[in-house]
Every structure is written in C-alpha cells, then in structure tokens.
N, C-alpha and C positions, 0 to 999 in steps of 0.2 A: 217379376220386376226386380231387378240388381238393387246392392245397396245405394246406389249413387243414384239410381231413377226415385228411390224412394226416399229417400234423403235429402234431397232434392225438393223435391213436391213437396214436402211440409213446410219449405219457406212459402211459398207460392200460393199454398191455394187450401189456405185456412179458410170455414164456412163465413170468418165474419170479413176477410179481405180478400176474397178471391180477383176482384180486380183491381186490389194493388197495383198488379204488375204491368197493366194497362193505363193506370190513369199516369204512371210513373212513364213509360215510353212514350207519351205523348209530348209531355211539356218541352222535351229537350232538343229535336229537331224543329219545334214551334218556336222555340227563342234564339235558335242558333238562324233557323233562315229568317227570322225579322227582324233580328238584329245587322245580319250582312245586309239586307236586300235594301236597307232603311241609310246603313253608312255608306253604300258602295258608292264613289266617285266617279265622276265624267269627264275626271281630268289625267291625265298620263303619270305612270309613275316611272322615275330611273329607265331600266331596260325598255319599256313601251317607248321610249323615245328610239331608239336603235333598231331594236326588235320587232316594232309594228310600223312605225312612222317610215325609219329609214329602210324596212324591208318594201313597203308599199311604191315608197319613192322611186325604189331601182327595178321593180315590178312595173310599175306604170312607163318605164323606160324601151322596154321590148313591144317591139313592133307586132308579136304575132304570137298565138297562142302555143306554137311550139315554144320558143323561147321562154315566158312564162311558165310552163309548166314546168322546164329544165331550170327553172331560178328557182321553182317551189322548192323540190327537192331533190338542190346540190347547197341554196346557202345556209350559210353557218354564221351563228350565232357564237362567240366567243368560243366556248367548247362543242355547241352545241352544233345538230342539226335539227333544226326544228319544224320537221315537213308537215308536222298535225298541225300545230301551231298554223303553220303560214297557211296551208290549205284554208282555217277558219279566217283568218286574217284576210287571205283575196275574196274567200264569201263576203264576207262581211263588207269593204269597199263596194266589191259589185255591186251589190244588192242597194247597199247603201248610199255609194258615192262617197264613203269619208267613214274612216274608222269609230265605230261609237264605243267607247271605252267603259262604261256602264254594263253595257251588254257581254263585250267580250267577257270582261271579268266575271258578269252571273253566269255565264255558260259554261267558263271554267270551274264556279261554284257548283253548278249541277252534278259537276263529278262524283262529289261525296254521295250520290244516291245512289249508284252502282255500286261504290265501295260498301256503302250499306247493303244492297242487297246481298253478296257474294259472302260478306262475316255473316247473313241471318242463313243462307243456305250453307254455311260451312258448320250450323250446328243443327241440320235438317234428321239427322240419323238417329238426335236424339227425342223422347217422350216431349209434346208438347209445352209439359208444366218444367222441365227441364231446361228444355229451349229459351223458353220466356224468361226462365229465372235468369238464365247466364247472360242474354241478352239485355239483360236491364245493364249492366258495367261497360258492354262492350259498345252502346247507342251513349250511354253517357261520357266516357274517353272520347268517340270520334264527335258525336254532336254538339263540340264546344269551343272554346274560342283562342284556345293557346296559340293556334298558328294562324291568327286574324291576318299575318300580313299579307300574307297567299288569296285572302278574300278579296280585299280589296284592290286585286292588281292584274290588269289584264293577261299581260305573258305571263307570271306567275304562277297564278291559277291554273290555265291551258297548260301549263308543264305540270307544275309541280302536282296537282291533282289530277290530271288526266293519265298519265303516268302510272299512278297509282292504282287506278280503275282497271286500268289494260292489266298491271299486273298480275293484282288479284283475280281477274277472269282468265287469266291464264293458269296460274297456280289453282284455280277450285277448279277449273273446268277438268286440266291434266291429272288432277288424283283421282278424278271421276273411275278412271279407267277403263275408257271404252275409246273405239276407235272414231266415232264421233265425234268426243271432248277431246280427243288429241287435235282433230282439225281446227276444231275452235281455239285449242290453244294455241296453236302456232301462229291463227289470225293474230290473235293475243297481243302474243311475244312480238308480231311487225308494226301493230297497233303500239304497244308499248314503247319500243326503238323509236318509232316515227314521233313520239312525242318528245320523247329525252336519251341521251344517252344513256341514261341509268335505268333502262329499261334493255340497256345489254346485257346488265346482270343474271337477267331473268334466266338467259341464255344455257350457263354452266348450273345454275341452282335447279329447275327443270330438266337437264340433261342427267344432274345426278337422284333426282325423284326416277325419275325410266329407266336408270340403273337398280337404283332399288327396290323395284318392281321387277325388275328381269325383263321388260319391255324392248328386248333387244334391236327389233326392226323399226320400232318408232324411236328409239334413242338416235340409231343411224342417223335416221330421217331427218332428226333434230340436229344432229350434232352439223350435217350439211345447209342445215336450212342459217344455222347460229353462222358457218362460217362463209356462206354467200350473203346474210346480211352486213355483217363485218365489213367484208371487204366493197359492198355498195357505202356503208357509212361511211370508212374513211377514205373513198376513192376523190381524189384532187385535197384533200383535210388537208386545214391550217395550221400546224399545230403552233405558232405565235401567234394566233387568237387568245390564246387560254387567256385569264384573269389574271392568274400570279407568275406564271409564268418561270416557276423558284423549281419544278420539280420537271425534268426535260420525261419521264414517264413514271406510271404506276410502280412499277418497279424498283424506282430509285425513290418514289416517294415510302414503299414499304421498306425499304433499308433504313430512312429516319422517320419511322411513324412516332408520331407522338401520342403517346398511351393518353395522358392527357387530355387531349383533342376525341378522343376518338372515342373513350367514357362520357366524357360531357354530350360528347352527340348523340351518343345512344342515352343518354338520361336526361334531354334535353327537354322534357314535357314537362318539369317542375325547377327548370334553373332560371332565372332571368340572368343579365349582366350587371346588377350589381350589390355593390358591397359583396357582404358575407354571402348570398345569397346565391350566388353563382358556383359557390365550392358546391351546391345540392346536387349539381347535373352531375358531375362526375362521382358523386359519392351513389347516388341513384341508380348510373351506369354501371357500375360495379355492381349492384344488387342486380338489375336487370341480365346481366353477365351471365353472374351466376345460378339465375332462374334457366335460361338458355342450357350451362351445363348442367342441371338439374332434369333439365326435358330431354337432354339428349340421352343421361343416364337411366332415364325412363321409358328411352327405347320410343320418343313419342309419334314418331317416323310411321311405325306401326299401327297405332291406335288414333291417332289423329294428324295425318299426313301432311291436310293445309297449314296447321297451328307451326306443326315444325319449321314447312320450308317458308312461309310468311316470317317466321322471324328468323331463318336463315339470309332470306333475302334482306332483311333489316339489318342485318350485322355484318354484310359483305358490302352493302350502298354506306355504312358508318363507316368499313374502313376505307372505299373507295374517296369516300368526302374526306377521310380525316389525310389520304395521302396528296388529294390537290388541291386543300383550301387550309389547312393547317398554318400556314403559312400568315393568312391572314390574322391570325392573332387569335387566342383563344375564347375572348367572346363570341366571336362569331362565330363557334359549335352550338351558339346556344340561341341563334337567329331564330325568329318565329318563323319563318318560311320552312326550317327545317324538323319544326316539332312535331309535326304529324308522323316522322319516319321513328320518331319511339312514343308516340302514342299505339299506333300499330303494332309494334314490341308487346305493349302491355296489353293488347286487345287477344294477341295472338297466346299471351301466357292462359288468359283469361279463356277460351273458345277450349285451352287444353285443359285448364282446372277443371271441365264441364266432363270430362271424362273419369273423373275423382271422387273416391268418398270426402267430399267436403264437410266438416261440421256445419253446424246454424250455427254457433258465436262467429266461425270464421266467414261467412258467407256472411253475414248481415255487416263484419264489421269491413270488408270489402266494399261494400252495395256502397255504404256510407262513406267510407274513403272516396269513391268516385263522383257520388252527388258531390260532396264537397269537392273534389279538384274539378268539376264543372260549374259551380257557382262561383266559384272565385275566377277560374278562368274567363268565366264571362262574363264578367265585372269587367277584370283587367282589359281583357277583349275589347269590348265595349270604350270602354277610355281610349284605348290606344287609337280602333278607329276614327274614331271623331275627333283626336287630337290632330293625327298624322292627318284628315280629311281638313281642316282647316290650315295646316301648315302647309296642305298645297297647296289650296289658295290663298295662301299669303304668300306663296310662290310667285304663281301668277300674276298678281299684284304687282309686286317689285319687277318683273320682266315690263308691264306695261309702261310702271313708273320708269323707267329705264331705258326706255326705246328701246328694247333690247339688249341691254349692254350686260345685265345682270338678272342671276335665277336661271328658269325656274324653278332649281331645287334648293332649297333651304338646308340647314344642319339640323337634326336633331336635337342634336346637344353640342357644349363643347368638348366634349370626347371625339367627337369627328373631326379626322382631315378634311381642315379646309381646301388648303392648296387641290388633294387631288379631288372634291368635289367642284370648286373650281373648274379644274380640268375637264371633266363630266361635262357640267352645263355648258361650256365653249364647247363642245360636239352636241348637246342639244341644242342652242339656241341656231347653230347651223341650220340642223335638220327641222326645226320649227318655221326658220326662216321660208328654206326651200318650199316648207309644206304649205306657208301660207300662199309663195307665188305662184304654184303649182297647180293650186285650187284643192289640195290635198286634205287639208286640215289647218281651223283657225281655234285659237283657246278660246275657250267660251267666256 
C-alpha cells in the first residue's frame, strides 16, 4: 500500500465510522433530484419558445419524412445546431402530440447520472476506501444546486447537460486506451457535437490526449473524423444568428479577450451578480488557474489523464464563451446555466488530489468546504426555483390578462433590458400564437 492509499483510508474507515462515507453519499443526490423533480415547471422558458415551440412549428410544416429528418439536422439555433435536442423534441410531440415541458427538462436533468457515473469510474484504479473518500467532494460539487437554472428549462438542460455527459464519456472512455474506448469515444465526440457546439471542443483536446499517448493511427483517425464533422456542422451555417453578434469569429474575439470575463467564468461556482460579491468569480478564477498550472507542472497528463484533459476541456469552453459572450456584459460570466463548467474544474482538481499524499487536516478541511458550498447552494437553489417558477406564471397571467398583447416573460429585476425583452416576447407571443392555431401547444 503507497503513502496516499494509506493516508487515505484512515479518513474513511475508522472501526467507530466506517460508514461515514456512505451515509454522507446518499443525502446529496437525494436532495438535489427532489428538489428539481418538485420545482420543475410546465411552462416554457426564453429559448423553449424558439427552440422547441418554433422548431416543432416548422417541423410539422414538411410534408414527408425526408424533409423532416433534413430539418432535424441542418436547423440552427442562434449559434447552435441542435440535432440531439431536436431529435428528443420530435419524439416528444410524436409520442405526445404537444411538447411537455416538464418532461423535456427532467430528461435533460437525467444527464447528471452519466456525469456521475464516468467521475466515479475515473477514480476506479484507486483502493476502494480511497475511491469513497475522494468521492465524497466530487458527488457534493456536482449534486447541488448552483446551476438550478439549467434544471429547470427544457432546451437548457438537453444542451447544456447533455453535452457534458457525451463529453465526459468521451474523455474517460479515450484514456482507457484500448481500441475499443477509442470507438466509443468518437461515438462520444458525435454525440457531443450533435448536442452543442461546444462539444467541438472536445475535438483538438482528444486529438492532443492520442498525441500524448503516441496513438498515431487513432489520432489520424480522429483528426479526419474532427474535420468531416466540422465541415457537416457548418455546411449552409448562419453566422448572423449568433446572439451578439460583436465578434464576426473566435479569432477576433481572442484578439480582445477579456481576462476578466473569462476568470469569472472559470470561478463562476461561488460568484453570484451582486454587490461585492461578484468580484469572488473572478478572484476564484484566478485560484482555479493556477491549480490547472499547478497540475500541468505535475506532469498530471501522466498519472491521471481524465482530471487533466477534463479540466483542459473546461479552460478552452471558458475561453471559447469569454470570446462570443463577453460582450454581453460581465455578469453574465456568472450565469447559473454556466456554473456547472467550473464546478467540473473543481471536480476535476479534486479526482487529481486522489493521486496525492494528502494530509487528514487538509482532506477533512476540503470534505467540509464542499458540504458547505452544497448547503448553501441549495438553499440558494431552492429559492431561485420557486421564485423564477412563480414569475412564470405570473407571466402567463399577464399574456391571458392581455389578450395577448403582453408577457409572457417578465423581468427579473430592474437590472434587465426591458426594451430588448420586450423584443423577445413579440417573437414569443407570435410563436404561441401560431402554436395555439396549429393545435401545437396551449399555456396551461
């Protein structure tokens, strides 16, 4: 037994607490899915008007199964191409006759159980009492409620967490190293694309894992498979869809990156947007930074391959978000939709410390930093759903009282542009319009 398996096991598996570390794994996936499954809504948020409503409307327009399956996937969502997405989305009416918004969104919530499984297999190499130990930080980071807003939102979810899933089964399956986990991974990598764009990343961060390896016939393999998917995603691309529409490519957005923007987003799991409070994300960033050049200078590539390229992949999606969303002002690196990609940062430092002589002061006082940034987040969590779940239906509300004229999306706060949410709801209450003459969908 090395110093770190034994070092280890004496947090774990003391004769008077030996299931600590079990009755601590349970509670936190137990409060995270009944907390979502209890707020989840039935009613559309933002994009689910564009993105499910208005994709179905022009889906139910083609005469013939060719057609629809060529609408699946070639449309485009602002930046996006979103063929998982739409794929679950025509299930879902088929099956249905009418998008259930509930639903989508728990299925997208499923996601995290993959994600979970793939961090519990990426610390599989080590002694069970090992396992457990490191596993108790890395199940309370993801099993909690910082990025509630992604639970509760149909398209949200299906991207932003699906995404994530594909990735990580890509990343664990490829360091496997076998030519088996290579086929899987490249499933992966298509599974990933087809959810989000930012599952292109995966792309070059995998091609330089199979360099680093010396895997010279599957890098090939990769590097043609990376640039025949490429060129299927952007074949007919919009590119005056994007959102901001401030940076014409990546490249001109990495000539004014804002360092700012792109710390906050990578320490975005402890900033909220206000007050003082929002300088955290970026001062966090900076700490989390430099754990990154810490693991690099540890050669961590070597000894623990997924921890590296997991938070490699996390640091190349912060600077791809900070060069096409920067723009929108610097709170919004600190969106909950976005916190999960430096929750994963921290998941991923954490899976690498499991390869370390860690003290007991320092590993207990860890353990406890996490319980705690999991009670308070799901506290916060918790409020926000049920806040934002009543202000949609006070959405609703004002569209009925309204005949339509107004809603239904309301302002958070007055920190919000009205004028351009405004704008927004005249292209939802269209698309509501249409949905209800259509027989598509009525607000409940």
């Amino acid at each position: 037994m090395n110093k770190t398996e034994k070092t280890t096991k004496t947090f774990v598996c003391k004769k008077s607490g030996q299931w600590y570390p079990f009755i601590l794994l349970a509670p936190a996936p137990l409060i995270f899915f009944t907390i979502i499954t209890s707020q989840i809504s039935k009613l559309p948020f933002w994009d689910d008007y564009d993105s499910v409503l208005g994709f179905l409307l022009q889906l139910r327009g083609f005469p013939d199964a060719v057609g629809k399956i060529a609408f699946i996937l070639t449309a485009q969502h602002n930046e996006y191409r979103l063929i998982f997405e739409n794929c679950i989305f025509a299930l879902d009416d088929s099956l249905l006759g009418h998008p259930h918004f509930a639903l989508l969104a728990f299925i997208g919530n499923l996601s995290v159980l993959p994600i979970c499984y793939f961090l519990w297999k990426a610390l599989q190499r080590h002694p069970a009492e090992v396992r457990i130990a490191w596993f108790l930080p890395v199940s309370l980071i993801l099993f909690q409620l910082n990025y509630a807003e992604t639970l509760d939102w149909a398209m949200g979810g299906l991207q932003n967490l699906a995404v994530l899933a594909f990735a990580l089964g890509s990343l664990y399956t490829l360091s496997l190293n076998t030519r088996r986990s290579f086929a899987a991974a490249a499933l992966f990598l298509l599974l990933a694309i087809s959810a989000s764009g930012n599952g292109l990343i995966l792309w070059p961060v995998c091609l330089l894992m199979l360099v680093e390896m010396k895997r010279w016939r599957q890098a090939l393999a990769w590097f043609l498979l990376g640039l025949a998917s490429i060129a299927l995603y952007f074949l007919h691309y919009h590119r005056n869809l994007s959102q901001t529409g401030a940076h014409p490519s990546i490249l001109h957005g990495l000539a004014h990156l804002n360092p700012a923007y792109f710390f906050s987003f990578l320490g975005s799991a402890v900033g909220e947007n206000h007050d003082y409070i929002r300088y955290l994300s970026p001062l966090w960033g900076l700490v989390l930074f430099a754990l990154f050049l810490w693991m690099f200078h540890k050669r961590a590539w070597r000894n623990n391959r997924f921890a590296f390229y997991l938070a490699l992949f996390v640091l190349i999606t912060a600077l791809g978000v900070t060069c096409l969303r920067s723009d929108l002002g610097f709170g919004q690196s600190m969106s909950s939709r976005y916190k999960i990609y430096s929750d994963l940062f921290m998941i991923a430092v954490c899976i690498f410390l499991a390869n370390l002589s860690v003290s007991k002061r320092t590993y207990r006082f860890l353990l406890t930093c996490t319980v705690l940034f999991a009670l308070v987040n799901d506290v916060h969590g918790f409020i926000m759903l049920h806040q934002r779940g009543l202000l949609l239906q006070r959405g609703v509300e004002v569209y009925r009282h309204s005949g339509g004229t107004s809603g239904p999306v309301l302002p958070y706060s007055n920190r919000e542009n009205l004028s351009e949410i405004e704008e927004h709801n005249q292209t939802f209450r269209v698309i509501l319009h249409q949905s209800e003459i259509r027989g598509l969908y009525r607000l409940p």
